[in-house]
Structure formats: C-alpha cells, structure tokens
C-alpha positions as CSV (number, residue, x, y, z in Angstrom):
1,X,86.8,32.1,152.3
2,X,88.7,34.1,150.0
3,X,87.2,35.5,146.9
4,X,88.6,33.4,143.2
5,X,91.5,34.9,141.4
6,X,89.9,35.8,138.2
7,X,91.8,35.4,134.9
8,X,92.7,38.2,132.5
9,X,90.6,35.7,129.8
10,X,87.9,35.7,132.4
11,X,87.9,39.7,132.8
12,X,87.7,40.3,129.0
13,X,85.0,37.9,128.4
14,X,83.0,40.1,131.7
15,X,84.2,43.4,129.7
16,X,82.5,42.3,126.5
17,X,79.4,40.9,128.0
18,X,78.9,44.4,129.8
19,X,79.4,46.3,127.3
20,X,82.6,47.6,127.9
21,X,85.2,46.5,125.6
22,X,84.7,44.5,122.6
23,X,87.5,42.6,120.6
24,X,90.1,41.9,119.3
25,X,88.8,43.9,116.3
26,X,86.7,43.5,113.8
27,X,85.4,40.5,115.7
28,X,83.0,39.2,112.5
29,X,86.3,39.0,110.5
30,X,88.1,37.4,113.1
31,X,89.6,40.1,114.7
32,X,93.4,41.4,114.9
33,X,95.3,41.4,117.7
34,X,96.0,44.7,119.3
35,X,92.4,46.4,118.5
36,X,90.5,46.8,120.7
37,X,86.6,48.8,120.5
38,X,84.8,50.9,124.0
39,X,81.6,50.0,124.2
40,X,78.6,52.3,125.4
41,X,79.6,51.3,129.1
42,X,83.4,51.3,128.6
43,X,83.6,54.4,126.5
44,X,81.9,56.1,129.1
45,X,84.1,54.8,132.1
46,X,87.1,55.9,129.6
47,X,85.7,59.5,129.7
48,X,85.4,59.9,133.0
49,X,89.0,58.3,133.5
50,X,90.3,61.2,131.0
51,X,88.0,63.7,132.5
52,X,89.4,62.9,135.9
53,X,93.1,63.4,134.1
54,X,92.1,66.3,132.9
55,X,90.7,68.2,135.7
56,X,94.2,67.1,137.7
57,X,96.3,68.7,135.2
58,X,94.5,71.6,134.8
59,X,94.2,72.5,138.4
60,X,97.5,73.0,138.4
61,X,97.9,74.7,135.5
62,X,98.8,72.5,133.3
63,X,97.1,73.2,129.7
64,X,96.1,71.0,127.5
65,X,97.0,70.6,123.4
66,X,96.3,68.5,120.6
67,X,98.6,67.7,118.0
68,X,99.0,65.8,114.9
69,X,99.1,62.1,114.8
70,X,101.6,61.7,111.9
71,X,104.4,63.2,111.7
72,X,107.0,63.1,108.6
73,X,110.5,60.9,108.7
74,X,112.8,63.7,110.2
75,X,111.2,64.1,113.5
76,X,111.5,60.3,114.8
77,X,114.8,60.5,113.5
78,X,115.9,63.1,115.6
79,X,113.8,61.7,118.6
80,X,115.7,58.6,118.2
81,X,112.7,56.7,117.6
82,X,114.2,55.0,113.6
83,X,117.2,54.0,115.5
84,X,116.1,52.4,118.9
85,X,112.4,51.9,118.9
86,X,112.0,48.5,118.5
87,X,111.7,45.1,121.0
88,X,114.1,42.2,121.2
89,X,112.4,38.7,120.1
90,X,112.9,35.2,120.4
91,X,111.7,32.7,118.2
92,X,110.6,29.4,118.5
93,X,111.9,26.1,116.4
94,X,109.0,23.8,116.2
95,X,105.7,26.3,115.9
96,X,107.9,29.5,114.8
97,X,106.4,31.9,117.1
98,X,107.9,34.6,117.8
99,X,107.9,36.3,121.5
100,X,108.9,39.4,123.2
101,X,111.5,38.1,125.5
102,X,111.0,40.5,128.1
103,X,107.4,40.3,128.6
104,X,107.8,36.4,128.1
105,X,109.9,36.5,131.2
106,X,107.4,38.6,133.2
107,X,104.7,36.6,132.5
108,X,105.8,33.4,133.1
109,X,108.1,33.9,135.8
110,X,107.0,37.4,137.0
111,X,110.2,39.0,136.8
112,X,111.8,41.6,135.8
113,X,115.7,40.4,134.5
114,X,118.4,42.8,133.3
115,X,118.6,43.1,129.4
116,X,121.7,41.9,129.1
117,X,120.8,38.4,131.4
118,X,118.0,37.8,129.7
119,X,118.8,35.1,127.0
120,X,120.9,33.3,130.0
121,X,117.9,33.6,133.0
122,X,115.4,32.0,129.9
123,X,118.2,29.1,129.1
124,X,118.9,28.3,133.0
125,X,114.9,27.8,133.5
126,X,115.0,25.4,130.7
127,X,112.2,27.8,129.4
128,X,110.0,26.4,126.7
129,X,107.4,27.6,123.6
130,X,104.2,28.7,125.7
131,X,102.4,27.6,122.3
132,X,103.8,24.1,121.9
133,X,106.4,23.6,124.1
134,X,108.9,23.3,121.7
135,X,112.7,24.5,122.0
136,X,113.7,28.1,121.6
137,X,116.4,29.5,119.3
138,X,118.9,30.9,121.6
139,X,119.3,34.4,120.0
140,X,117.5,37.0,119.9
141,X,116.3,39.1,117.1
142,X,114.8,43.0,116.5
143,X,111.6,43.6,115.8
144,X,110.5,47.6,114.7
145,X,107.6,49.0,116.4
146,X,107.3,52.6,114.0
147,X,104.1,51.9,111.7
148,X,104.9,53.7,108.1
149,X,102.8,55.6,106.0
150,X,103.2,58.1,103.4
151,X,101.6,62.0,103.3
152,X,100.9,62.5,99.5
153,X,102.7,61.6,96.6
154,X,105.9,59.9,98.6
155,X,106.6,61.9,101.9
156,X,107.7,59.4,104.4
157,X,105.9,59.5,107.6
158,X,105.3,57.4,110.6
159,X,102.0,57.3,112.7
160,X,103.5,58.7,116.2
161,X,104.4,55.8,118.8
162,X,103.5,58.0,122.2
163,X,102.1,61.4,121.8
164,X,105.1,63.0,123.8
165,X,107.4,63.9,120.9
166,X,104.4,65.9,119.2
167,X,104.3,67.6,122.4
168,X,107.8,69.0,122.6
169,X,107.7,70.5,118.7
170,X,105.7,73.8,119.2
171,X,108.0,74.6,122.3
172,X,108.7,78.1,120.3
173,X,104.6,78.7,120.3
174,X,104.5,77.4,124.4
175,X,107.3,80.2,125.1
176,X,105.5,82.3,123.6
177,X,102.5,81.8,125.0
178,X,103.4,81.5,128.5
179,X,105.4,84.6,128.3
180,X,109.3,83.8,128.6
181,X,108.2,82.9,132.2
182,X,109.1,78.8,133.5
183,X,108.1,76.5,134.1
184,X,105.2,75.7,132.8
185,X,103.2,72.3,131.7
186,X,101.3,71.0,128.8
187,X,99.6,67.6,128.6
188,X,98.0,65.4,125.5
189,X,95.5,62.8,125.5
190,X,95.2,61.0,122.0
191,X,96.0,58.0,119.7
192,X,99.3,56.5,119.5
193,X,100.4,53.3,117.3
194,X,102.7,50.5,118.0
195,X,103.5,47.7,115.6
196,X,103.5,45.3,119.3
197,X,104.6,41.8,117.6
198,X,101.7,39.5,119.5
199,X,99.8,42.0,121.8
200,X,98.0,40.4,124.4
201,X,96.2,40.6,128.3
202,X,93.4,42.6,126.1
203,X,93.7,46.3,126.0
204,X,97.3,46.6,128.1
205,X,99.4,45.8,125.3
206,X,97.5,47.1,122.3
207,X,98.9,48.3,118.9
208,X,96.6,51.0,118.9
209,X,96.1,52.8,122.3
210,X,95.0,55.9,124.1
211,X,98.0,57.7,125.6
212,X,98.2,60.9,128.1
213,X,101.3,62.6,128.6
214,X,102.6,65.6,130.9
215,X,105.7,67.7,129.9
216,X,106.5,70.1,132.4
217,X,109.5,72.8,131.1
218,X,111.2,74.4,133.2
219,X,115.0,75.6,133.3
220,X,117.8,73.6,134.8
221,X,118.3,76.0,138.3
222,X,114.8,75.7,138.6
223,X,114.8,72.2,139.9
224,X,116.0,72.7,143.6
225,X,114.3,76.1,143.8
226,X,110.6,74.7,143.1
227,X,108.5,76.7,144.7
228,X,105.3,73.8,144.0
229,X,107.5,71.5,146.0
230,X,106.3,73.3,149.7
231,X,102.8,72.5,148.6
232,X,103.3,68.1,149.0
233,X,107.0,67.9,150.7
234,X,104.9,66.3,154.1
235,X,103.4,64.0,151.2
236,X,104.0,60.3,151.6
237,X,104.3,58.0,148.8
238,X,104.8,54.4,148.4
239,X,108.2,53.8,147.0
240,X,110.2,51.2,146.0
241,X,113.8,51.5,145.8
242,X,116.2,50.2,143.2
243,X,117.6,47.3,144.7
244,X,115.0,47.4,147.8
245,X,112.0,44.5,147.8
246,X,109.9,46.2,150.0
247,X,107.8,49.5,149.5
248,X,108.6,52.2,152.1
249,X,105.9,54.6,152.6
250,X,108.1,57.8,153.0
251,X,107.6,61.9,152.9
252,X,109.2,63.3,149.4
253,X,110.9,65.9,151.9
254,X,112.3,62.7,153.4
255,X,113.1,60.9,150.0
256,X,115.2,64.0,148.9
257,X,117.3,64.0,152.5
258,X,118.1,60.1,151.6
259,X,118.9,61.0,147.9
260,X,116.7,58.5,146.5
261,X,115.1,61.7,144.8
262,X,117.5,64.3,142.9
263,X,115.5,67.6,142.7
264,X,112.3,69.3,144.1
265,X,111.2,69.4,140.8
266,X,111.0,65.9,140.0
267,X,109.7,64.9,143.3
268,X,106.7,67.2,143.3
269,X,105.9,65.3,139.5
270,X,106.2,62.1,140.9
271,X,103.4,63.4,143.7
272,X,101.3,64.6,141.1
273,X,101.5,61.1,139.2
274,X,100.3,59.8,142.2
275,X,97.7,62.1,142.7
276,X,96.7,61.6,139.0
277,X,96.2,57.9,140.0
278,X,94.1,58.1,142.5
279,X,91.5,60.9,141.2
280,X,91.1,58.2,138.1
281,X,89.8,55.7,141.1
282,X,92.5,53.4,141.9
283,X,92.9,52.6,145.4
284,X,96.1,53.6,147.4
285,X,96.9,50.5,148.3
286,X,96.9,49.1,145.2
287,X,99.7,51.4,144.3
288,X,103.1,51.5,143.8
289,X,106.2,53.6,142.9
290,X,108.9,51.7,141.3
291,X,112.3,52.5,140.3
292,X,114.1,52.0,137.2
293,X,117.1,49.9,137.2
294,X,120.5,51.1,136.0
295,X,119.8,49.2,133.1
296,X,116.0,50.3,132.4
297,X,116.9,54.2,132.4
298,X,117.4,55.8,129.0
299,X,121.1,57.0,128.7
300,X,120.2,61.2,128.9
301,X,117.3,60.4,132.0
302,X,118.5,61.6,135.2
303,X,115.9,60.1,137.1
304,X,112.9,57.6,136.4
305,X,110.1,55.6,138.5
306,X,107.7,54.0,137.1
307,X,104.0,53.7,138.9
308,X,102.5,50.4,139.5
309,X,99.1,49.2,140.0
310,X,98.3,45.6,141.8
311,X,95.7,44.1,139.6
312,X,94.5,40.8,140.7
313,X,94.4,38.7,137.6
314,X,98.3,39.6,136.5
315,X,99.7,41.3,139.8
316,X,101.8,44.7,139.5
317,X,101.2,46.4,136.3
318,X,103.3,49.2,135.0
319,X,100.8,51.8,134.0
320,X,102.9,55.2,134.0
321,X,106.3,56.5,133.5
322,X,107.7,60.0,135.2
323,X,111.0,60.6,134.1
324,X,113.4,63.3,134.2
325,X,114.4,63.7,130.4
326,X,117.1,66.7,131.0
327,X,117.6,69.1,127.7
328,X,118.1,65.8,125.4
329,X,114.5,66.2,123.5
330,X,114.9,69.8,123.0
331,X,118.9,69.7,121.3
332,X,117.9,67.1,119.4
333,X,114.9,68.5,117.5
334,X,117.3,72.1,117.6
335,X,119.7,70.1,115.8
336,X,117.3,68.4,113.1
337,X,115.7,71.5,112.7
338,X,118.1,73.8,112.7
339,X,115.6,76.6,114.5
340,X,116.1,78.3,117.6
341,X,114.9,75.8,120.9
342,X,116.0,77.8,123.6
343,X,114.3,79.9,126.2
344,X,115.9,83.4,127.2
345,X,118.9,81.6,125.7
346,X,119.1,78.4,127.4
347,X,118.2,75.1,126.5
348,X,114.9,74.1,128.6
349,X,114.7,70.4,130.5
350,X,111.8,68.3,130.3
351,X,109.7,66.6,133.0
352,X,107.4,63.9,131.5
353,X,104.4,61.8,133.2
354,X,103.7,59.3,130.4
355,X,100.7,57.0,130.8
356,X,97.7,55.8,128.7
357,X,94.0,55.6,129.4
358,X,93.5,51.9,128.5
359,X,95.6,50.2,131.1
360,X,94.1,51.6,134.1
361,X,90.6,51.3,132.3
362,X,91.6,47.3,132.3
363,X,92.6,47.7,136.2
364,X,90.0,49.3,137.5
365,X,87.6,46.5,135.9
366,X,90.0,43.9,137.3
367,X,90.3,45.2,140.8
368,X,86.3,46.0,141.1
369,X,85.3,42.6,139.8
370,X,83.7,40.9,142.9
371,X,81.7,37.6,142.6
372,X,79.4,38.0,145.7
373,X,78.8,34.3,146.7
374,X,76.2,35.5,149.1
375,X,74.4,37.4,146.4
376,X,74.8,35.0,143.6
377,X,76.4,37.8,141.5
378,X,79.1,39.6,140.3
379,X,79.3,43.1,142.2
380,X,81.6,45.9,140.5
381,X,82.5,47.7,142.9
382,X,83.7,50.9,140.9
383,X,84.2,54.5,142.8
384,X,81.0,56.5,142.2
385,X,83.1,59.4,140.7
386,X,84.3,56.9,138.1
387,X,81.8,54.7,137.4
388,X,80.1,55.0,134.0
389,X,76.5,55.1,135.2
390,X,75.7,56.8,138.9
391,X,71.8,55.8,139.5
392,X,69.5,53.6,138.7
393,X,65.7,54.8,138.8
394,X,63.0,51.7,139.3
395,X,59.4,51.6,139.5
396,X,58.6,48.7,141.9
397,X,56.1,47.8,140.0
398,X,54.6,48.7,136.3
399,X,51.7,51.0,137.7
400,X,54.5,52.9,139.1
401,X,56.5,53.8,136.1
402,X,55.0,57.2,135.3
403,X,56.1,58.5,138.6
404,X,59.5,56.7,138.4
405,X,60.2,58.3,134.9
406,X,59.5,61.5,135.9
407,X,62.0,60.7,138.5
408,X,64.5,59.8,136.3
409,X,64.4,63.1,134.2
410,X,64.4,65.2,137.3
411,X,68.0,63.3,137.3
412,X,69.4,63.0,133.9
413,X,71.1,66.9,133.9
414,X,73.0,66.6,136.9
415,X,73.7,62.9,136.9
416,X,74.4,59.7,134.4
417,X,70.9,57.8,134.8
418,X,69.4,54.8,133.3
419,X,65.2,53.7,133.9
420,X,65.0,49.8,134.3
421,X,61.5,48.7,134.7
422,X,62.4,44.9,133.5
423,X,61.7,42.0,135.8
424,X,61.6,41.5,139.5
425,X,63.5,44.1,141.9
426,X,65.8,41.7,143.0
427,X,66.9,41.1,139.5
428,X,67.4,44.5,138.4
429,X,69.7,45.8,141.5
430,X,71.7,42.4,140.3
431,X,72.1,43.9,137.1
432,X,72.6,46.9,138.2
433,X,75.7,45.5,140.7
434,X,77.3,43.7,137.3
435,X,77.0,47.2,135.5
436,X,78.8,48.7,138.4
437,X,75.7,51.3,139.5
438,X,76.7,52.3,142.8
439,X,73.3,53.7,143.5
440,X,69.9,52.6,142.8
441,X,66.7,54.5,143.5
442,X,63.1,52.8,144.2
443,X,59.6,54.1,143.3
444,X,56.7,52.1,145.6
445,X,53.5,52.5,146.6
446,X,54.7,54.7,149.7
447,X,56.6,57.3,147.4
448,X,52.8,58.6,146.5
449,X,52.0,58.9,150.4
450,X,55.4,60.5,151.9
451,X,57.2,61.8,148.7
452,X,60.0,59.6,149.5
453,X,62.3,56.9,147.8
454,X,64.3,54.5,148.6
455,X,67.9,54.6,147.8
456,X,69.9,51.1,147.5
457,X,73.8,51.2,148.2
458,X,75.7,49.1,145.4
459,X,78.3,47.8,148.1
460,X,77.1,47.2,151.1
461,X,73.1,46.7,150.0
462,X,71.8,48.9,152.6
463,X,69.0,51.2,152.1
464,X,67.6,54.8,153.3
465,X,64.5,56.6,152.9
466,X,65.1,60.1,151.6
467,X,62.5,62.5,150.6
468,X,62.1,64.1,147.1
469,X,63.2,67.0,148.0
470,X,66.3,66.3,149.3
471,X,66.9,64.2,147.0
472,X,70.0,66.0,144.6
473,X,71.9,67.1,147.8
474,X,71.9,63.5,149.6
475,X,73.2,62.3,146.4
476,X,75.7,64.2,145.6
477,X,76.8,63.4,149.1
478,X,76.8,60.0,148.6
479,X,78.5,60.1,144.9
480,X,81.4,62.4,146.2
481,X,82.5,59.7,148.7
C-alpha cells in the first residue's frame, strides 16, 4: 500500500513538534507571516546543509565573503532592483485579499503560464478567491518587495533582497586579490529581506530568508576555452528542455553538441549546482534541471535553468537559479559609480548559482518524512552526513548508564551524540527514528562480558555487534554511506 501524501500544514506542524522550525514568528504574539525561527534540531540540520555548501565551493576554489546587509539607495538603483523588483497581484472583491498571481496559479493549478497569459489562463478557469470564493478583480496590480530603512540622520537604504548584488561591489578588491588572473569564484551565505505580500508553505516563501550565492568572473573568451569543463563533460544531468515535458538524462558534452547549452563555462556551473545539491542530501532522483522560458529569462541573461526538487507534499519546487548574467551587473555599478570595473581592461561577465538554505532545509524534511505503518511511527529517513544528530547512546537498562555515558563521551568529539536513558528500548529507538538518528548504540548486560555493543540501523532496523574498539572506524563507515 502506498505511503499518505503528507501536507505542507502537516510537515510544519512535524517541524515544530521536533524541534526544527518554529513559527510563524513571534508565535506568543501571534506570529507574522514570513518569520520563521531554527530550532536546536533544525538549526543544526541548517548548518550542516551550509557546511555541506561550503565545503563544495571551496573545493573548487571558490572563496567565501561576507558583506553588508544594507546597502544605501544608489546601489539597488543601479542593479535595477527600485525599478523592477516587485510582484504582480490580484485582488479579490468580496474578502479583499490580495494574491501573487503567479504563485496563485502554481498552486492551484500547478502550472507555470507565460506573464503576459496570465490574467486570461485565471479568467478561462473561472478561478475564484481561495479565501472565500469570491470574484476576482480582473487586473492586476504592483506590489514592491525592497524593505526601506534609513543609516543615520536620513541616508536612504534598503535591506538587500538576495545577497548577490553585495557580492559583485568589491570586484576591484577580488581582482586584486586573485592577481589579474580569471576566472575566479566567490560565494555568500547570509540574510536577505523580501517584503513577500502573503508568504506561505512555511519557510519556502519567507520574508526573511537564508540565501547562498555563487559568482564566478571570468572574461567573455573564456567561456568556450574552460579548461574545468574536461573535468564533468562525460557528466549526465537531468534536463528539461524549454518546450520539452520530459527530463532527458544527457552528458553536458552532449547538451553543448545539441545547443541546448551555450558555453563550457556555463555548463560546467550548471554541474556544480547539481553537485551542490546532492552533497546537501537530496536524492538524484528527486532532481531536476529546468529551463527558463523565453519569457522567465531576464533581458541581459544569455542562458538560465533553474534546479528543481520533487517534494512530496507540493511536487517540483524551484530551489536554485544558475544563470549566465553576461557583463550587465558590472556596467551598471561602473556607470552608478563612476569607478573603474574592468579587469586588464575589459568588462568581466558573471556566472551566478543563486539558492537559499531554507527551501531545501523544508525538502529534505518533506522527502525523509516516512510514517512506518509497521512500526507505528514516523521514520526520518535523513542522510547520515546531513542529519542533525548521528548516534544515539542507550543503557538498556538504568544499572547500565555509567558504562553507556562513558560511551557517549568517548563519542561526542568526533561525532553529534545524544544519551537517552528514558523509558523502554523500544520507545527510545522510536524517538530516535522521528528525530531522524540514523544510528543508535546499545549498552546491555553482554557489553561488560565481550566489550561489545549493539548498533541499531535507523532505516532498515537491523542490528550488528561491534566491539569497542572498533567502534569509531565502523562508524564512520556507516555515516559516510
């Protein structure tokens, strides 16, 4: 019998229980929509998520910088951010409400509709207020997303929507840096603000969030002579066309001989997306690569897919961006500036991987969320490299704790540990499953004879003796799979 569909109400209502995200926030004043807080379990499943991001980017030497949160008036209008950032609304006539009408067709007709068809696709399904069923006014409105502030006495400022235009400004110090010699990557992880008009589905549309970008600069003639590219050309990656409805599970070297890839460049980014994807725990089959319409693409990219994750309560997700943003950031902020942009003289172009840390948080929740009928639980079936706690150490009984403590500081510098000693056995692996443990280790009565434990597999419930002493290697065998 096939498992139940859970609900992305149902998920956040596990999430909270657990300990992983609480909210909308402050939840004793009622809470706000769009704030969300990480509990001790699901601020720890968000470090290792952004520790996983980390170590892919910096293996291939892409560094990583921090950069200011607010920025004055001047820069966001020469990102283009004052003039375009915004969403187009619809509003209700009976209740009022006002709704993104994209993201009001997507989820309730799981689509994705050009901008300009929009209005018509809503009116020719008759569509109604999700609230109170009440008629729509048939235009649509625009609603600004910048959040404004002041530095000081009266300096306009806005808190920064996505932490990619603070990237781009110390380009000078980067050139510097890195020696006159392309390309080379940076990468941010860090707050960004969005004044989302109803944010909902928990943390995936939030109004603050978690974002983590990649900006690889390199010059123009270095796109088809990429040298990176040789390294993942026999790579195959799940694609989906623009225009195609079914994922083709093709080589890059092949995508660039069909043209549905321009340059080496941008092909080897899209792999490393991927790979980014998949060292943070999702599965490979729940991915997918997605590309943009004709009508989705900013006007300067020259190329742009977005990656997709399958989640089961809402279906494919977007979760990451990887466009190819040509020398449009760069001449702009040369031209607001009036400073010098330019690398040995030429303007540089701009690859971008732009993702946040919250939405696949929120998947990998949803797509480990098991409720084992034959257990009488729910099992979270997180990877062991992601999941916030790795063992659990158990005396099987109380006269056994002493032994089983000692145990569990033997562990506590090499690995994320708790000590349960609370109720029956069966009961605590049970909590342990719903916490997402993939691993739990049992002290009895035989540990004192043979110096050896028992360790309980998360998944599949299956147990092996192992002694003591082998205890750290076996483990890190077993938490490396």
């Amino acid at each position: 019998m096939s498992e139940k569909k859970i609900t992305i109400e149902e998920l956040g209502r596990f999430a909270a229980d657990k300990g992983f995200i609480y909210g909308p926030e402050p939840e004793i004043y009622n809470g706000i929509a769009g704030f969300y807080t990480y509990g001790p379990l699901g601020k720890k499943l968000k470090n290792n998520i952004e520790n996983a991001i980390r170590k892919t980017f910096t293996k291939h030497e892409i560094w990583e910088v921090e950069c200011p949160t607010v920025m004055p008036e001047i820069v966001w209008k020469a990102s283009g951010h004052l003039e375009s950032f915004s969403d187009r609304i619809i509003l209700c006539s009976k209740c009022k409400a006002n709704f993104r009408i994209d993201k009001l067709i997507e989820e309730q007709y799981n689509k994705k509709v050009p901008v300009k068809e929009e209005l018509n696709f809503l009116k020719k399904q008759k569509a109604k207020c999700p609230n109170c069923q009440g008629e729509f006014i048939w235009e649509t409105k625009k609603h600004e997303l910048m959040m404004k502030t002041k530095i000081g006495l009266g300096t306009i400022a806005y808190n920064r929507p996505e932490t990619a235009t603070t990237t781009y400004l110390p380009v000078i110090r980067y050139i510097k840096f890195f020696r006159n010699k392309t390309p080379f990557g940076v990468f941010q992880i860090g707050k960004a603000y969005r004044n989302e008009l109803s944010p909902r589905q928990n943390v995936l549309r939030g109004r603050e969030f978690t974002q983590a970008e990649a900006q690889i600069f390199l010059l123009e003639e270095e796109k088809n002579n990429f040298e990176l590219f040789e390294r993942v050309k026999k790579k195959k990656l799940p694609l989906l066309k623009e225009g195609a409805n079914k994922i083709e599970e093709i080589s890059l070297e092949e995508a660039l001989k069909k043209k549905y890839l321009k340059t080496k460049a941008y092909a080897w980014t899209l792999a490393l997306a991927y790979e980014t994807y998949l060292n943070m725990g999702i599965e490979k089959e729940q991915i997918r690569l997605r590309q943009h319409e004709q009508d989705e693409r900013a006007f300067y990219a020259l190329d742009a897919w977005d990656l997709e994750v399958n989640m089961k309560s809402l279906g494919w997700i977007e979760m990451c961006g990887i466009h190819d943003r040509a020398d449009y950031d760069l001449k702009q902020h040369e031209q607001f500036s009036k400073k010098n942009l330019k690398c040995e003289g030429k303007y540089l172009h701009i690859l971008e991987i732009a993702f946040g840390t919250d939405r696949p948080c929120l998947a990998l929740l949803d797509n480990a969320h098991h409720d084992d009928k034959e257990r009488g639980n729910i099992v979270l079936k997180l990877k062991a490299s992601i999941a916030p706690i790795q063992l659990g150490i158990f005396p099987l009984v109380n006269k056994l704790e002493k032994e089983a403590y000692e145990l569990y500081e033997n562990t506590l510098e090499e690995f994320s540990t708790i000590f349960d000693k609370s109720g029956s056995i069966g009961r605590r692996y049970a909590r342990a499953d719903e916490l997402g443990i993939p691993f739990c280790i049992t002290i009895d009565f035989d540990t004192l004879k043979d110096k050896a434990v028992t360790i309980r597999d998360r998944n599949t419930t299956k147990q092996e003796r192992v002694k003591i002493k082998d205890l750290p290697k076996r483990l890190k065998e077993l938490l490396e799979n």
